[in-house]
GUGU-67278 format. One line per field, with one value per residue: residue number from 1; x, z, y of N, C-alpha, C, O in turn. Coordinates in Angstrom, 1 decimal. Example, Ala and Ser with C-alpha at 12.3 -4.5 7.8 and 13.67 -1.06 7.14 Angstrom:
BEGIN
seq <- (1,2) $
n_x <- (13.2,12.8) $
n_z <- (7.8,7.1) $
n_y <- (-5.7,-2.2) $
ca_x <- (12.3,13.7) $
ca_z <- (7.8,7.1) $
ca_y <- (-4.5,-1.1) $
c_x <- (13.2,12.9) $
c_z <- (7.8,7.9) $
c_y <- (-3.3,0.0) $
o_x <- (14.2,13.4) $
o_z <- (8.5,8.0) $
o_y <- (-3.3,1.1) $
This chain:
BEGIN
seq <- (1,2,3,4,5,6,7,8,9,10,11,12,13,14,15,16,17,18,19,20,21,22,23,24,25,26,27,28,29,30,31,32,33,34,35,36,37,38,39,40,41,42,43,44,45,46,47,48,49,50,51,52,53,54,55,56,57,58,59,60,61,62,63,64,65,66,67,68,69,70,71,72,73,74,75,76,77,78,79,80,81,82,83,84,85,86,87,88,89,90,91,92,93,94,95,96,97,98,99,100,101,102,103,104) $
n_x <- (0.8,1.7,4.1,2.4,1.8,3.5,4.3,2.2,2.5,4.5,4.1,2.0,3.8,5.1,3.3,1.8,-0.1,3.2,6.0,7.6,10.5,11.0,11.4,12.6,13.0,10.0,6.7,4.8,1.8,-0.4,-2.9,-4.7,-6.8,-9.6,-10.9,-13.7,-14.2,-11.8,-9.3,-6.3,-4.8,-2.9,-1.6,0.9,1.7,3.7,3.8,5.1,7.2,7.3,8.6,8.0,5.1,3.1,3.0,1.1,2.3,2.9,4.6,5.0,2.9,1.1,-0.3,-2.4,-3.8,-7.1,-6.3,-8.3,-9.3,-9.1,-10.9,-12.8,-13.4,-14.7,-15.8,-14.5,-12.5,-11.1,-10.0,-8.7,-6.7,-5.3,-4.4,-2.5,-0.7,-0.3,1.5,3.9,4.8,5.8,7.2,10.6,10.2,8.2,9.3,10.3,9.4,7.5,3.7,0.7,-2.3,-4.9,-8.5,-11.2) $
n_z <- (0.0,0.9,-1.1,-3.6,-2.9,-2.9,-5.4,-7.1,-6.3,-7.1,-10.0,-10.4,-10.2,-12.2,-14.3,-15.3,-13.3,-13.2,-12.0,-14.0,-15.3,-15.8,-18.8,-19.6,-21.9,-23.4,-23.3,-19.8,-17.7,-15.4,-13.4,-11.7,-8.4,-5.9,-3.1,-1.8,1.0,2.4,0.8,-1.1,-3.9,-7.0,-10.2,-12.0,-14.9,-18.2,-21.4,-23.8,-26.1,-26.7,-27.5,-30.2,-29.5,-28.0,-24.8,-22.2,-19.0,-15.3,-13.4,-10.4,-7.6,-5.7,-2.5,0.2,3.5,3.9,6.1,9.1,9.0,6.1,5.1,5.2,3.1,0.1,-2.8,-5.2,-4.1,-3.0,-4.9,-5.8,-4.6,-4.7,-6.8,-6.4,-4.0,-5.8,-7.7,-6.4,-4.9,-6.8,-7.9,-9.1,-11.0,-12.5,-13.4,-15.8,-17.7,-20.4,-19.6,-18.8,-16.8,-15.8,-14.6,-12.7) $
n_y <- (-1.2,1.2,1.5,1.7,4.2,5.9,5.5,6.7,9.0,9.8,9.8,11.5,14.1,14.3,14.8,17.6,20.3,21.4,23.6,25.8,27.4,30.5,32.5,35.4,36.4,36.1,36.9,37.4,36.0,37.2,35.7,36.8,36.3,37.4,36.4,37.5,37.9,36.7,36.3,36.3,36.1,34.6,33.5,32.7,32.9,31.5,31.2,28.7,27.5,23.7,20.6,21.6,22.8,24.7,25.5,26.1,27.0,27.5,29.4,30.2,30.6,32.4,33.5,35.2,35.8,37.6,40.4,41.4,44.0,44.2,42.7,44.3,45.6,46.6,44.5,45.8,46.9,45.1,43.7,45.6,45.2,43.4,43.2,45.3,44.0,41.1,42.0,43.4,41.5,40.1,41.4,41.1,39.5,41.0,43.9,45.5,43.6,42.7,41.9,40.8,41.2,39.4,39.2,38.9) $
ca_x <- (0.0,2.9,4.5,1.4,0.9,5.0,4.5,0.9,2.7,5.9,3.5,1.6,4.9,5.8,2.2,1.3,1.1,5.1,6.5,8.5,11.5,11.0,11.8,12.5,12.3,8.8,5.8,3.9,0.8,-1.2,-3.7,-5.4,-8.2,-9.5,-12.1,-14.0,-13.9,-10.7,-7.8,-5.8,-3.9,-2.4,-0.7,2.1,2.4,4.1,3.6,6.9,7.5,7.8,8.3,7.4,4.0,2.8,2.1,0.7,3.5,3.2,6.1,4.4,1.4,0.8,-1.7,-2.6,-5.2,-6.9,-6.3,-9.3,-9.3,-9.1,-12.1,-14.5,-13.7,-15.9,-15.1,-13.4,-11.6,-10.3,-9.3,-7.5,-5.9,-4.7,-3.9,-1.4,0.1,0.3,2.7,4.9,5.2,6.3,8.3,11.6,9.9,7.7,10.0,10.7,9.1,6.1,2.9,-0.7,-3.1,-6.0,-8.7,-12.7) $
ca_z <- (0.0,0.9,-2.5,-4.5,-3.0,-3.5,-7.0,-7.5,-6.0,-8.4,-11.0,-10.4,-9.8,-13.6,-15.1,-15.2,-13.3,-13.1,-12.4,-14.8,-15.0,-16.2,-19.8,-19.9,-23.6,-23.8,-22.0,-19.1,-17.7,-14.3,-13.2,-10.7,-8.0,-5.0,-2.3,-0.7,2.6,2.6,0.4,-2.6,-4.9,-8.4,-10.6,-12.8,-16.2,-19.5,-23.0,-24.2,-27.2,-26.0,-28.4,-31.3,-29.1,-27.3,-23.6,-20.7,-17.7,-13.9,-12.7,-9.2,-7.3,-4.4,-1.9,1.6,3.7,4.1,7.2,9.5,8.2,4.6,4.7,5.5,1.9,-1.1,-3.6,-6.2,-3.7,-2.6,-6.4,-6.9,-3.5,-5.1,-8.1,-6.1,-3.5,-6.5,-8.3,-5.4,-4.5,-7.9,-9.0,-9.4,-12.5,-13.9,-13.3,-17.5,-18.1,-20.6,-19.2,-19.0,-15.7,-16.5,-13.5,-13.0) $
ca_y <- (0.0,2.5,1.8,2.3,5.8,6.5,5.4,7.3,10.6,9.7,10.0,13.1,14.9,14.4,15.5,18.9,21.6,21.2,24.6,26.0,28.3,31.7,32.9,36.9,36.8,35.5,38.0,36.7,36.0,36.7,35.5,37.2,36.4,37.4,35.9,38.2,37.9,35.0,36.2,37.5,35.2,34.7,32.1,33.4,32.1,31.6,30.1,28.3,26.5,22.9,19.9,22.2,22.9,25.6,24.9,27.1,26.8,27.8,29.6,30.2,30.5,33.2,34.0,35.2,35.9,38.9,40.7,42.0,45.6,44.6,41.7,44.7,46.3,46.2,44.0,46.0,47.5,44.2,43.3,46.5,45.5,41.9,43.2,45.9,42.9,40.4,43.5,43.5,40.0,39.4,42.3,40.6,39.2,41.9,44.9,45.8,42.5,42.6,41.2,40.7,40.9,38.6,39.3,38.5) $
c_x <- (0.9,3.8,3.7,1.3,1.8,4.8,3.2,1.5,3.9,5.0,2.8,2.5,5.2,4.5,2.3,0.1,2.7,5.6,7.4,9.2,11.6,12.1,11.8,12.4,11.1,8.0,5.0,2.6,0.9,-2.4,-4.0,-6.6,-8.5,-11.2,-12.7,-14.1,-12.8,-9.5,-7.5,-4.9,-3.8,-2.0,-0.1,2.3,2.8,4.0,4.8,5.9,7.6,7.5,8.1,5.6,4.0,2.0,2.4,1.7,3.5,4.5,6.4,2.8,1.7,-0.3,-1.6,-3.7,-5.3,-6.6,-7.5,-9.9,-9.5,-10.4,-13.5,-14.5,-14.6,-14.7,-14.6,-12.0,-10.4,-9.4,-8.1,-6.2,-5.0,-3.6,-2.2,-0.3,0.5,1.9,3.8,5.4,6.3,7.0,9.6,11.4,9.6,8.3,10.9,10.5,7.6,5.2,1.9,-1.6,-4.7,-7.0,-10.1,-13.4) $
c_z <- (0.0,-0.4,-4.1,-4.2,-3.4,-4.9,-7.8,-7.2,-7.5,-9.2,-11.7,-10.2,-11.4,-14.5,-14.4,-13.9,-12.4,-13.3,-13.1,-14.7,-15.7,-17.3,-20.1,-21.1,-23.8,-22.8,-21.0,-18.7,-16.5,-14.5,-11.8,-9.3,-6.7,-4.3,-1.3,0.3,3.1,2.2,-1.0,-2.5,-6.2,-8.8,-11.8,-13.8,-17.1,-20.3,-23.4,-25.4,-27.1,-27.3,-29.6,-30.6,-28.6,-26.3,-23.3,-19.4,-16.7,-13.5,-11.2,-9.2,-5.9,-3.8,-0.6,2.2,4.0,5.7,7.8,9.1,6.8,4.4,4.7,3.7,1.0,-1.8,-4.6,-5.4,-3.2,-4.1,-6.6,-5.7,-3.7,-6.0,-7.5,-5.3,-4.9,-7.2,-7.2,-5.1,-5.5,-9.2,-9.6,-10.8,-13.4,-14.0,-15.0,-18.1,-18.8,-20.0,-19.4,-17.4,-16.5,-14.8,-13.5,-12.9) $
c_y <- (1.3,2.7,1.8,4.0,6.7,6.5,6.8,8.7,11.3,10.4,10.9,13.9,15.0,15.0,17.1,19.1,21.5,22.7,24.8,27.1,29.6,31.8,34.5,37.4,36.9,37.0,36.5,37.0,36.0,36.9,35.7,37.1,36.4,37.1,36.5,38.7,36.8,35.6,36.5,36.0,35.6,33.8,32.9,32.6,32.6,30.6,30.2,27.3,25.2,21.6,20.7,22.9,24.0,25.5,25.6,26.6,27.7,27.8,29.8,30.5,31.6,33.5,34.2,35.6,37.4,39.1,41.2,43.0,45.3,43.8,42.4,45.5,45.9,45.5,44.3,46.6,46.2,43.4,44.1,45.7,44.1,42.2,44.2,44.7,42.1,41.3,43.5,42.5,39.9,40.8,42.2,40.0,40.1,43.0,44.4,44.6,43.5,41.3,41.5,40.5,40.5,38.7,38.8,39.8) $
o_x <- (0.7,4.3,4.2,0.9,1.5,5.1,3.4,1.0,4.0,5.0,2.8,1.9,5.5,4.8,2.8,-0.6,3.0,5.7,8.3,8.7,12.6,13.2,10.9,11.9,10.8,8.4,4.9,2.2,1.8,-3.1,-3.7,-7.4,-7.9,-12.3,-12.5,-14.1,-12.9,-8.6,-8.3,-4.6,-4.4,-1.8,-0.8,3.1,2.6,4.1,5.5,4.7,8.6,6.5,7.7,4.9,5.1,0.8,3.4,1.6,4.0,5.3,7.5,1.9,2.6,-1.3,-0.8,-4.7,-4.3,-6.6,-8.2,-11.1,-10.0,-11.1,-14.6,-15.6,-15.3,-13.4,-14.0,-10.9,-9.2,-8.4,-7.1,-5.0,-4.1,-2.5,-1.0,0.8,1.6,3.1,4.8,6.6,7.5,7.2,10.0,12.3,10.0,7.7,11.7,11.4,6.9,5.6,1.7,-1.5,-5.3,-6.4,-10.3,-14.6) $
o_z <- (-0.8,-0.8,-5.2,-5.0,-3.9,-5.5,-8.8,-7.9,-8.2,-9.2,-12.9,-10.0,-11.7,-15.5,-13.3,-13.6,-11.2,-14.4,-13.1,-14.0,-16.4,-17.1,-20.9,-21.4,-24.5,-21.9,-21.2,-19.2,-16.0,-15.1,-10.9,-9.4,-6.0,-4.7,-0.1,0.5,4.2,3.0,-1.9,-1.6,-6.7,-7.9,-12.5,-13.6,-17.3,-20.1,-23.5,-25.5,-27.8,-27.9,-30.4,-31.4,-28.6,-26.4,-23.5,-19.1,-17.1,-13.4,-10.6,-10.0,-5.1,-4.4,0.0,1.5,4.3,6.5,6.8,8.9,6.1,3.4,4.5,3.2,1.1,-1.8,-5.3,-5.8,-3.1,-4.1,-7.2,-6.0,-2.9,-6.1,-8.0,-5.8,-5.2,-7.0,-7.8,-4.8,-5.2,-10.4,-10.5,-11.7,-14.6,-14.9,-15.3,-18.9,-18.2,-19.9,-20.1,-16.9,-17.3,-13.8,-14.5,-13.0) $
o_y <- (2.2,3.7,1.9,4.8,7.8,7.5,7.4,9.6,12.3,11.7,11.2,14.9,16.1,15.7,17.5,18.2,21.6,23.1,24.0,28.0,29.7,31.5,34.8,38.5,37.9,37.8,35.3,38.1,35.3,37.7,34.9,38.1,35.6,37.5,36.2,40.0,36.1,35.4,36.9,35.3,36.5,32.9,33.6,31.6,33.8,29.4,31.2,26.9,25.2,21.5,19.8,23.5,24.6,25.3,26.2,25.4,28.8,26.9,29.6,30.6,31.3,33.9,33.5,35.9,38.1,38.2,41.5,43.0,46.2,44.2,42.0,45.9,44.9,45.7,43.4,46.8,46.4,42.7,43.9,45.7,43.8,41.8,43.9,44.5,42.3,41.0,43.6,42.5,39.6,41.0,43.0,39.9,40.2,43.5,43.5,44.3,44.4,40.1,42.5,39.4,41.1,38.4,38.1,39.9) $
């Protein structure tokens, strides 16, 4: 039983989503979203070349929860407030990087 769940984890470790390693040539992608009253997140991608193909690749994933003060905001106010944390989390990437914020 313990070396079926080793093998089953094995397994899922090699399928997708498999982070991938940031390409500064290429633009990226976030994706933005935030939960109301719960938390701000994002998932950071890029489209590579792969095999001759063109696959979607997770370079990270971020998120945290709101704080007390921020869960009483309205909800755009809590988007813009994602969209500003995600930007800062992840400015080592998009600083003179092209990108895209994708949001709901």
């Amino acid at each position: 039983e313990g070396r079926d769940a080793y093998e089953r984890i094995k397994n899922e470790l090699k399928n997708e989503p498999v982070l991938i390693l940031p390409d500064f040539e290429l633009p990226f992608k976030l994706h933005i979203d935030s939960a109301c009253s719960q938390g701000l997140g994002a998932a950071f991608h890029q489209r590579k070349i792969v095999d001759g193909e063109p696959r979607e690749g997770v370079i990270c994933y971020i998120s945290r929860q709101l704080k007390d003060s921020e869960a009483r905001y309205g909800a755009t106010q809590i988007e813009c407030l994602c969209l500003l944390w995600d930007l800062e989390k992840l400015h080592y990437y998009l600083e003179g990087a092209v990108f895209k914020v994708y949001t709901d």
